[in-house]
C-alpha positions as CSV (number, residue, x, y, z in Angstrom):
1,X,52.4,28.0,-30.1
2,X,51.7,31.6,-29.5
3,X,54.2,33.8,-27.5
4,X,54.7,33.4,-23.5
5,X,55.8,35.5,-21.1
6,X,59.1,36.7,-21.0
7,X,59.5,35.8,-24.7
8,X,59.9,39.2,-27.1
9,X,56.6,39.0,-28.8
10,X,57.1,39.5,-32.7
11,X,55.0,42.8,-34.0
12,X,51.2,42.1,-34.6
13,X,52.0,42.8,-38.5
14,X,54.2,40.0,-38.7
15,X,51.4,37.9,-40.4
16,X,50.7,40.1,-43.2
17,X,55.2,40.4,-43.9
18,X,55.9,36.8,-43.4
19,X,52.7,36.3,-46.1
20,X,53.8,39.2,-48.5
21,X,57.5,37.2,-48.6
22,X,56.0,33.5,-49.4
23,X,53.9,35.1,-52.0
24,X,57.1,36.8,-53.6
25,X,59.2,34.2,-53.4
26,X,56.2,31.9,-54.9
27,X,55.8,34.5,-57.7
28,X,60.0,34.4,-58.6
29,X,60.1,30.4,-58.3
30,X,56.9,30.5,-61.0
31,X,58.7,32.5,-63.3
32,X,62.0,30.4,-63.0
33,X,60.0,27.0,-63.3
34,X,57.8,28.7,-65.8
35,X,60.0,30.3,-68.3
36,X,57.9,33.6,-68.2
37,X,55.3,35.3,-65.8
38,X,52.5,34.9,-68.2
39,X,52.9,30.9,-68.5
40,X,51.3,28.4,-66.5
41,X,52.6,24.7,-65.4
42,X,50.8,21.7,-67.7
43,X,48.1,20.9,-65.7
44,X,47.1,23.8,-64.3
45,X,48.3,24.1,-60.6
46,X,50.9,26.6,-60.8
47,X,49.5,30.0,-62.3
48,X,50.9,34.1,-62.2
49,X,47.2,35.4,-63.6
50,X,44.3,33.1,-62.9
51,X,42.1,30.7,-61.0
52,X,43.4,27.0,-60.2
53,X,41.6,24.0,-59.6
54,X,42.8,21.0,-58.1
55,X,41.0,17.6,-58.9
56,X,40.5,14.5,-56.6
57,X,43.0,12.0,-58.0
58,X,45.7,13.6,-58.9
59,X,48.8,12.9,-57.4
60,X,50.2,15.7,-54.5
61,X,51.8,18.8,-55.8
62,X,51.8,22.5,-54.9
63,X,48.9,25.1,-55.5
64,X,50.0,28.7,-56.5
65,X,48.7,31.5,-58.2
66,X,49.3,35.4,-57.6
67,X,45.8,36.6,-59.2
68,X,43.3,34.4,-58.5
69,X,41.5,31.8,-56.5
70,X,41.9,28.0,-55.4
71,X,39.9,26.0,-55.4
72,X,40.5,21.7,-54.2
73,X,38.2,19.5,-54.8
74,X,36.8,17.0,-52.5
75,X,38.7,14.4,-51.7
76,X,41.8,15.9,-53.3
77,X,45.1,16.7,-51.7
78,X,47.4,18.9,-52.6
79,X,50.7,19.8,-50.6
80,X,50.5,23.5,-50.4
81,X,48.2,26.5,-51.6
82,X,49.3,29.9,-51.5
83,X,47.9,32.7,-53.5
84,X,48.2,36.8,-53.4
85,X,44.8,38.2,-54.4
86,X,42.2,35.1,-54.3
87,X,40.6,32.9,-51.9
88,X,41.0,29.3,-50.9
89,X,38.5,26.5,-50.6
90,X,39.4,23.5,-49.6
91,X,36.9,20.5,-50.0
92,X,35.4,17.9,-48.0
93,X,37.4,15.5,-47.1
94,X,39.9,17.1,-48.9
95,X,43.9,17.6,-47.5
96,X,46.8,20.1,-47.7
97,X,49.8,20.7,-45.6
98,X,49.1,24.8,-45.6
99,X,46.8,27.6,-46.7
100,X,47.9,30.8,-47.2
101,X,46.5,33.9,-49.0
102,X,46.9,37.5,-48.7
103,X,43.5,39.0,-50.0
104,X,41.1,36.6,-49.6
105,X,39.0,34.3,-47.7
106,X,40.0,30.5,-47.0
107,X,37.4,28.1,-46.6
108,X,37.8,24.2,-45.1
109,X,34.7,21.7,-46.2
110,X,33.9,19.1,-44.1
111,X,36.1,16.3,-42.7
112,X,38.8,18.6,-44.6
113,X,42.6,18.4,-43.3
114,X,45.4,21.0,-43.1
115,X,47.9,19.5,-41.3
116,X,50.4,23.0,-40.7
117,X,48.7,26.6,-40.9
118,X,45.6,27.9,-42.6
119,X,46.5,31.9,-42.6
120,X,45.2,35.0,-44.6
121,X,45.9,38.7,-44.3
122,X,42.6,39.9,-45.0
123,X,40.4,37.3,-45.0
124,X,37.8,35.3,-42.9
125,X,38.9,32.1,-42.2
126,X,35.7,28.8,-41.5
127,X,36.0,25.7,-41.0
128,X,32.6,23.6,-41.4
129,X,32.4,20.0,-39.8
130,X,34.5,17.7,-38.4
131,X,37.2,19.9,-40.4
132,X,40.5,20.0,-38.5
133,X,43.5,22.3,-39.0
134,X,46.6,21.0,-36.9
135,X,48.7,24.3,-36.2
136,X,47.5,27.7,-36.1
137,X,44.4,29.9,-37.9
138,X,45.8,33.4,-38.2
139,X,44.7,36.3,-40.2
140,X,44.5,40.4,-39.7
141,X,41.2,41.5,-40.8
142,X,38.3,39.1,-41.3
143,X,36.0,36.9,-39.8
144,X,36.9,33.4,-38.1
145,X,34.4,30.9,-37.6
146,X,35.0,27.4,-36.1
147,X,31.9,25.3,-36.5
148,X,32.0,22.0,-35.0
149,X,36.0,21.9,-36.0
150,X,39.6,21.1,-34.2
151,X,42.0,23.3,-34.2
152,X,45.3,22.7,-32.7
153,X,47.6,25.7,-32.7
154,X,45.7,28.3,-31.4
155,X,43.7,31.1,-33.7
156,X,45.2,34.4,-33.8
157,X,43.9,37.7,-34.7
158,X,44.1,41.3,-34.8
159,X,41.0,43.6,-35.8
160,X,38.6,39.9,-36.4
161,X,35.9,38.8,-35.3
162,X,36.0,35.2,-34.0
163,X,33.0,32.5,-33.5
164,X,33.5,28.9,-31.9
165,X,30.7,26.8,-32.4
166,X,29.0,23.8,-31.6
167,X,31.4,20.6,-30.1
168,X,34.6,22.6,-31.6
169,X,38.3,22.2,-30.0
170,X,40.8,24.7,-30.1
171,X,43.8,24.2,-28.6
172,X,46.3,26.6,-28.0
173,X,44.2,29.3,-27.0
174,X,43.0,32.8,-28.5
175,X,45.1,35.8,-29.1
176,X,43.9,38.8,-30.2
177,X,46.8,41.6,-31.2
178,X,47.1,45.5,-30.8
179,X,47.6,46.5,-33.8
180,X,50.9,48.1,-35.0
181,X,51.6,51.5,-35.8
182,X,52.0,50.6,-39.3
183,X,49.3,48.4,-39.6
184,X,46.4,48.8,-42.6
185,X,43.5,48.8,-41.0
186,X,40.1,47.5,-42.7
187,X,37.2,49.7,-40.4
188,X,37.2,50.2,-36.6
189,X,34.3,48.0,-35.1
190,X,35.7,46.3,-31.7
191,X,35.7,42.3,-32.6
192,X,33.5,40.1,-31.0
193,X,34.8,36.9,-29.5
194,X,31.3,34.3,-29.8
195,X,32.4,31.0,-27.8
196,X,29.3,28.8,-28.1
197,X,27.7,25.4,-26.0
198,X,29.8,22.8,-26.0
199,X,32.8,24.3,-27.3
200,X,36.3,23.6,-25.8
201,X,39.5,26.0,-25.5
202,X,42.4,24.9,-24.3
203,X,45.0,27.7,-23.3
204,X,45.3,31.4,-22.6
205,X,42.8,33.7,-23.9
206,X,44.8,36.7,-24.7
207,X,43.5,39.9,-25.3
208,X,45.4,43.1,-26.1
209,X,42.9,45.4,-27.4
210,X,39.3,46.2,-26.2
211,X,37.2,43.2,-27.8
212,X,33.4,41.5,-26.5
213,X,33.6,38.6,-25.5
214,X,30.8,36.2,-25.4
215,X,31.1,32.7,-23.6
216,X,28.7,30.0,-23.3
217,X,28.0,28.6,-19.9
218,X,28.0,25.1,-21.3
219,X,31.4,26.0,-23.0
220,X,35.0,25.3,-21.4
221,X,37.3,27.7,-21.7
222,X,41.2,28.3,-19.9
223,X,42.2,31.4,-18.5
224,X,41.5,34.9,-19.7
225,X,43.6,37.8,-19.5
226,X,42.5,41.2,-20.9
227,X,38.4,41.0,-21.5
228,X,36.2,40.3,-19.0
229,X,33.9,37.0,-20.7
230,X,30.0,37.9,-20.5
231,X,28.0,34.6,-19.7
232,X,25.3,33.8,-22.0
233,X,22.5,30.8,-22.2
234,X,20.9,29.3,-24.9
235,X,22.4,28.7,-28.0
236,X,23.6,31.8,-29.0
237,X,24.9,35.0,-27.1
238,X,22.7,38.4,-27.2
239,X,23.0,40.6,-30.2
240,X,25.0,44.0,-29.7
């Protein structure tokens, strides 16, 4: 759930910190399990330095590296992913219980399942077909796309860019942050908020910094507070 009024709203860098600490204390529980920083686990799915890639079969277990990418299979499940600098692609029909990166992208493939949060720092976040992530999408800086996909915590953003396409479900509704005074910031372009035919938001739309917003008049959306929503036809809105 994102923060309601008369709540003490928790500073818009508060993604990128709470990330930074899971990482770190991934990276110390590695080296403890490990023996050494420059060792990795016997079949490959807990790593300091390198890519790791999950197989369809094998039985549930954690997915962590600090320099490198993850990449799952279809079909496979893992219980967590978490990386530092790397991205995360989850396969069709594949499942996790989280997804969390600092520097990278994360990717769900269709029909894929992420039954907590799917968060990055600064990375786009997409979720193809019939993919489905149960709590929140959150990230700082990069693209969100939603494309035919249920989400059902609400996405939250700061400087991204967000597109809902298709016969998508969000629940939870949109918040995009002010940045913080001691925020990184990744270029200044205002984001643009893309909610397409047939797509569904449940809950506030939140906006607390200049954005465009784009919504479909064959879309459904709850209330809006801080934007003014430009009505487009057709299947997508105009370019600008």
């Amino acid at each position: 759930m994102f923060p309601t009024a008369g709540r003490a709203r928790r500073p818009p860098d508060d993604i990128r910190s709470r990330i930074l600490v899971r990482s770190a204390l991934t990276l110390v529980a590695g080296c403890i399990v490990l023996g050494g920083c420059g060792a990795n686990d016997g079949d490959g799915s807990r790593k300091i330095n390198g890519s790791v890639h999950v197989v369809a079969g094998r039985a549930p277990a954690d997915a962590e590296t600090v320099n490198g990418g993850i990449d799952i299979d279809d079909n496979a499940t893992v219980i967590t992913a978490d990386t530092v600098n790397g991205g995360i692609h989850l396969g069709a029909h594949a499942s996790a219980e989280a997804l969390r990166t600092v520097n990278g992208s994360i990717t769900v493939g269709a029909g894929g399942r992420v039954a907590q949060r799917a968060e990055s720092v600064n990375g786009g976040v997409s979720l193809h077909e019939g993919a489905e992530v149960l709590g929140a999408i959150a990230n700082v800086n990069g693209r969100i796309e939603i494309d035919g996909a249920h989400v059902g915590g609400g996405i939250k953003t700061v400087n991204g860019s967000i597109a809902i396409r298709g016969p998508s479900r969000v629940e939870g509704g949109i918040l995009v942050e002010k940045a913080g005074g001691q925020l990184i910031h990744f270029g200044s372009d205002v984001p643009r908020i893309e909610i397409g035919p047939g797509a569904v938001v449940q809950g506030n739309l939140r906006f607390e910094r200049e954005v465009k917003l784009y919504v479909s008049d064959k879309a459904t959306i709850g209330p809006v507070t801080g934007a003014t929503p430009v009505t487009f036809s057709g299947d997508s809105p105009p370019a600008g």
